[in-house]
C-alpha positions in Angstrom: 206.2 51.4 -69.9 205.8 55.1 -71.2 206.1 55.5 -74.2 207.0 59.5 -74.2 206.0 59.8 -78.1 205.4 63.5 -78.3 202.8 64.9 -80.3 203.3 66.7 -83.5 203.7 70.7 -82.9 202.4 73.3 -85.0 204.9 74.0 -87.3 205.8 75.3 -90.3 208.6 72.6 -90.6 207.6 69.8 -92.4 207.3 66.4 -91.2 210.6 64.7 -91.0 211.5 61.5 -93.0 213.5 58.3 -92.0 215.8 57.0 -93.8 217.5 53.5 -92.6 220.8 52.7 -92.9 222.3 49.7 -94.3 219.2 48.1 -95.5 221.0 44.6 -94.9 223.8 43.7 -92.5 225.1 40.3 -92.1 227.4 39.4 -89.6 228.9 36.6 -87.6 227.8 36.5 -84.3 230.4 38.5 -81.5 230.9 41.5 -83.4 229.0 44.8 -83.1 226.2 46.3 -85.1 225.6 50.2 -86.0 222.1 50.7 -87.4 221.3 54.6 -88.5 218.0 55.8 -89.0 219.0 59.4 -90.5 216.5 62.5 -90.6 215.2 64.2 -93.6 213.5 67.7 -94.0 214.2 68.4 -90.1 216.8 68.2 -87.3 217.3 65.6 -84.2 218.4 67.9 -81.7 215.4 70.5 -82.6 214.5 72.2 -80.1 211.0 72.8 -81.3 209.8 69.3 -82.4 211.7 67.5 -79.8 211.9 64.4 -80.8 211.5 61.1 -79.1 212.5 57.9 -81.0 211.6 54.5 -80.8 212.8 51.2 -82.2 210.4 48.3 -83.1 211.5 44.5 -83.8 210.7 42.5 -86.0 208.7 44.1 -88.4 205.9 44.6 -85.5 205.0 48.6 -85.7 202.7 48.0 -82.5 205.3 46.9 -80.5 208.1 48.8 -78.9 211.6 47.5 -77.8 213.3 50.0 -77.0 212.4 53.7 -76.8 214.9 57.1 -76.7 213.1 60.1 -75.0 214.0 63.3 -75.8 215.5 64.0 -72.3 217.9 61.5 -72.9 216.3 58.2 -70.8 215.9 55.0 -72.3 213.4 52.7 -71.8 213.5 48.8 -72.4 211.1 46.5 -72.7 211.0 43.3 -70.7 213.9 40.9 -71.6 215.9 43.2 -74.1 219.5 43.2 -73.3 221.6 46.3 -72.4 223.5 45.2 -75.4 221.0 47.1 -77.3 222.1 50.8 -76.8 220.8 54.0 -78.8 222.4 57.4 -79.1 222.0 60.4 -81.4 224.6 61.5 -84.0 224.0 65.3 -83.9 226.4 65.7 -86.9 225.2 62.7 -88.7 221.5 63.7 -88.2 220.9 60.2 -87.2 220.1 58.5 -84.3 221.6 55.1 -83.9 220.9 51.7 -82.6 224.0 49.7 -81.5 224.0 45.9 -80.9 227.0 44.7 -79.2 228.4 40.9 -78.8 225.5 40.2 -81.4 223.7 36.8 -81.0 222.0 34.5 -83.4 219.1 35.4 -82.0 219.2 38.9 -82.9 218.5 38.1 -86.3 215.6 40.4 -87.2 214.3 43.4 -89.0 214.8 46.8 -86.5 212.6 49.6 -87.3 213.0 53.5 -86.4 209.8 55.3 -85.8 208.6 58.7 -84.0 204.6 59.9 -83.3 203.8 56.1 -83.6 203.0 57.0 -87.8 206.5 57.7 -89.0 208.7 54.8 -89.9 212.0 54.0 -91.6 212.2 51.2 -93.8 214.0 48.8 -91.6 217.1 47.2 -92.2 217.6 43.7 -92.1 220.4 42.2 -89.0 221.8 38.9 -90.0 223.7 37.2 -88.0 225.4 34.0 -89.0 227.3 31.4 -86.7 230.4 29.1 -87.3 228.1 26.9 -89.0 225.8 28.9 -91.0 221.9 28.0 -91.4 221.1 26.1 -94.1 217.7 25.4 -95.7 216.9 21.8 -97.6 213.3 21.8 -98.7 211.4 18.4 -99.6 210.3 16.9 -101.6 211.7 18.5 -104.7 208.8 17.5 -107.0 205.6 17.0 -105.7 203.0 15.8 -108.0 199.3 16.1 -106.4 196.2 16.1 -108.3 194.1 18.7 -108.8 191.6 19.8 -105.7 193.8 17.2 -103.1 196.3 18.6 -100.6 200.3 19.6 -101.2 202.7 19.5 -98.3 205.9 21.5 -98.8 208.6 21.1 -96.0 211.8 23.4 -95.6 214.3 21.5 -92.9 216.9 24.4 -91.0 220.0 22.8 -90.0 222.3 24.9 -87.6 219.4 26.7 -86.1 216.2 26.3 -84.3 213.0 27.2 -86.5 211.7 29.2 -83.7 214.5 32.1 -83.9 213.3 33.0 -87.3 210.6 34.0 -89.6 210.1 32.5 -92.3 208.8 33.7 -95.7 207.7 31.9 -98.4 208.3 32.8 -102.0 207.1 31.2 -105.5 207.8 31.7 -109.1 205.8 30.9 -111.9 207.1 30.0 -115.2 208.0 33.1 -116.7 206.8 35.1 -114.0 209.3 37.0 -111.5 209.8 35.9 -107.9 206.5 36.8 -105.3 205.6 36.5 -102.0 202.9 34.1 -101.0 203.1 34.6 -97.1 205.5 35.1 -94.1 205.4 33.3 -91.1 207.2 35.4 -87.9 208.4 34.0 -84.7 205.2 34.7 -82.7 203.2 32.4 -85.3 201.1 34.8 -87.0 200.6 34.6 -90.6 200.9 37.5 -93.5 199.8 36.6 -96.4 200.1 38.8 -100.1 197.0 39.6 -101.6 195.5 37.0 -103.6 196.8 34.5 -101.6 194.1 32.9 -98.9 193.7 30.5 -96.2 194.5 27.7 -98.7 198.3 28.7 -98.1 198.8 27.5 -94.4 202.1 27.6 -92.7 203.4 25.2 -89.7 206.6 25.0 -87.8 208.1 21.3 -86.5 209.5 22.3 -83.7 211.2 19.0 -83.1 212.0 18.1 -86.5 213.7 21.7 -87.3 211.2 22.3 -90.1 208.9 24.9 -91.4 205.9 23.4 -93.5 203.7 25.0 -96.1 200.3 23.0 -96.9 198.6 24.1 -99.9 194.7 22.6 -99.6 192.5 22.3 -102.9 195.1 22.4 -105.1 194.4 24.5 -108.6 196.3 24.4 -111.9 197.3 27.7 -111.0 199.1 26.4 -108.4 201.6 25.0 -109.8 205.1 26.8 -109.2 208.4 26.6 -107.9 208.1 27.5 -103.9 211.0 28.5 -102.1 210.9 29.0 -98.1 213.7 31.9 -97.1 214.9 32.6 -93.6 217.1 36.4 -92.4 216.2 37.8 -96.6 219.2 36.0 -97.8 219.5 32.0 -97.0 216.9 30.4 -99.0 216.0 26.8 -99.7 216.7 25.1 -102.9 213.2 25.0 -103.9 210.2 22.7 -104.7 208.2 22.3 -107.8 204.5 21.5 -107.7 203.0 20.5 -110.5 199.3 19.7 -110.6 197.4 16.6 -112.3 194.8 18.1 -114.3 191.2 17.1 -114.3 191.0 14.7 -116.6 192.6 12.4 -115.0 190.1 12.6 -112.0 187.2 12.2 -114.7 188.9 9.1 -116.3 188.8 7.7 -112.4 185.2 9.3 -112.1 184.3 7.4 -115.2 185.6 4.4 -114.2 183.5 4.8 -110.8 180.7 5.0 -112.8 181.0 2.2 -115.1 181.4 -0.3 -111.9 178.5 1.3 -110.3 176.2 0.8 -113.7 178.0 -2.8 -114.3 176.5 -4.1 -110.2 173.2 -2.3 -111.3 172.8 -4.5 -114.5 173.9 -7.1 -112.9 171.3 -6.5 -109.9 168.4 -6.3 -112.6 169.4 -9.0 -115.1 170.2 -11.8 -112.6 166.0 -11.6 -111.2 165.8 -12.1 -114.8 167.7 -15.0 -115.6 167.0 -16.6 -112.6 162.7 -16.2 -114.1 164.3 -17.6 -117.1 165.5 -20.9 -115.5 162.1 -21.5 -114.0 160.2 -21.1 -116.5 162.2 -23.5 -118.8 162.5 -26.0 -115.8 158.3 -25.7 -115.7 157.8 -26.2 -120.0 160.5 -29.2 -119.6 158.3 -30.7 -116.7 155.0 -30.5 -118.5 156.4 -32.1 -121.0 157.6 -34.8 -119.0 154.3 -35.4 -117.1 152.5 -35.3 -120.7 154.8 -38.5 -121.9 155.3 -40.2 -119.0 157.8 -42.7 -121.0 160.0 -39.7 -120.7 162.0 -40.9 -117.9 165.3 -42.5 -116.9 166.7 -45.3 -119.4 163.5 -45.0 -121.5 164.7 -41.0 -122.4 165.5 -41.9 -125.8 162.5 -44.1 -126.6 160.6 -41.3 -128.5 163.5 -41.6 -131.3 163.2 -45.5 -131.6 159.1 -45.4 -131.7 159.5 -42.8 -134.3 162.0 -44.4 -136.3 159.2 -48.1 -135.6 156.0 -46.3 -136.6 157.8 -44.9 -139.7 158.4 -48.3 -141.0 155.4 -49.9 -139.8 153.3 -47.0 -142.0 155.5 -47.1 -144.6 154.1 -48.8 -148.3 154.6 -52.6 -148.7 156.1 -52.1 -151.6 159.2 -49.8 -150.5 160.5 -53.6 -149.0 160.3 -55.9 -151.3 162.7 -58.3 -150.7 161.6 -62.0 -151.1 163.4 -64.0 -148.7 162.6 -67.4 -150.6 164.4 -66.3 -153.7 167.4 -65.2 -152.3 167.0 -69.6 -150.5 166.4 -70.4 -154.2 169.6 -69.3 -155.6 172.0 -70.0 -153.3 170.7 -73.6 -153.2 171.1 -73.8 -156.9 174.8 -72.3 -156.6 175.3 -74.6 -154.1 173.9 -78.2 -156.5 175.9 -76.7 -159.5 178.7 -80.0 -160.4 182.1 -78.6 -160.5 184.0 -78.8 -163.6 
């Protein structure tokens, strides 16, 4: 496809600028759309410049849609509709992109451009249906701990995730609204600076859901997120908050007191095991140095002790004379009773 972008003369006029008209138009699908992209600081019809004008969608400044030469032709590319018509509004200064019988499908952002390095600022075509998109995000508190993994999902009902980009947003607490990435229809991924391939954005195809997975998670992280479709249907918004460290060290120490407990208990249990044996080997020499030592005769030593005490013990600690104690109660017995 020509392009037909005409090269800058050498002019005294300055370089015109663009200036797109309404920034955001919503609309239900069936109806017609009038997009203006007005000149500044130079004319549409002038004869000198002669402009040509093209029109890029969405948000894709490499990639031409639709293209109105300067001789009046207009140029499609592959798959665009005839519903897409442009024109030039000599007293307006404007040329003009109408979409008629709009379609949901035509959401997008349409930019006005000419030399292929002057560009309007877009404006924004949203077109709604009987049942208008909506966006439920889940889950709406996600707790993950600090250097694991966070997955955000953001469910479109009354629409098909592919017919959209998606953008999303965050807020920090007491911090305005920001842009972490955007996620267009062709799958590529723009992301805001500061923001890096920890941020990683999916589609679901079948489940109608677009998913943002936040790896390594940092306390920094933690934020509302909010995942927004056509600038102005957002989702209701999902808070992650982040364990802190500590909570991984308490773990950690834990960890570590297991792993010292099965080492002591590796090294001590040789030990106590030497213990035994050596015990077992005193009480046997022991046993094979008294050889009375054994079975029923085990408490022998006591009652040989308890023998040789009295047997070395003075004659005189027992003194008891057996034939006086005969004597008297022989005589108690002879007494005559009274």
């Amino acid at each position: 496809m020509a392009t037909g972008i005409s090269r800058s003369p050498k002019s005294a006029e300055a370089s015109p600028i663009l200036i797109q008209s309404p920034e955001v138009v919503k609309v239900p699908g069936g109806v017609t759309v009038r997009i203006q992209c007005a000149f500044e600081s130079s004319n549409v019809n002038n004869t000198v410049q002669k402009y040509s004008v093209h029109w890029y969608h969405p948000q894709n400044k490499s990639h031409i849609i639709l293209s109105h030469f300067v001789d009046g032709r207009v140029s499609r590319a592959r798959g665009l509709s005839d519903r897409f018509q442009p024109s030039r509004d000599v007293p307006g200064n404007s040329y003009i992109l109408t979409v008629r019988d709009v379609k949901l499908g035509d959401s997008a952002v349409y930019i006005c451009g000419i030399w292929g390095k002057i560009f309007g600022n877009g404006t924004r075509l949203n077109v709604t249906s009987a049942n208008t998109p909506v966006l439920i995000q889940s889950p709406s508190l996600e707790r993950v701990p600090e250097g694991q993994t966070a997955r955000l999902q953001c469910t479109m009902r009354n629409a098909a995730v592919t017919h959209t980009d998606v953008h999303w947003n965050r807020e920090l607490p007491g911090k305005d609204m920001e842009r972490v990435l955007t996620h267009d229809i062709k799958n590529n991924t723009r992301r805001s600076p500061g923001f890096t391939e920890r941020f990683h954005p999916s589609r679901d195809t079948s489940n109608k859901t677009f998913i943002l997975t936040i790896s390594n998670v940092q306390p920094s992280d933690a934020a509302v997120y909010y995942c927004s479709v056509w600038g102005d249907i957002s989702g209701n918004g999902s808070q992650l908050s982040v364990t802190m460290l500590d909570v991984g060290l308490s773990g950690e120490l834990k960890r570590v007191w297991i792993i010292v407990g099965a080492v002591l208990g590796a090294a001590l249990f040789p030990a106590a095991v030497i213990l035994s044996w050596i015990r077992r080997d005193r009480f046997r020499k022991q046993q094979s140095s008294c050889p009375h030592l054994t079975g029923d005769n085990i408490l022998l030593p006591d009652y040989e002790n308890i023998s040789h005490y009295r047997h070395t013990q003075k004659s005189d600690d027992f003194q008891v004379d057996a034939n006086l104690i005969y004597m008297n109660v022989s005589a108690r017995s002879k007494a005559p009773s009274r």
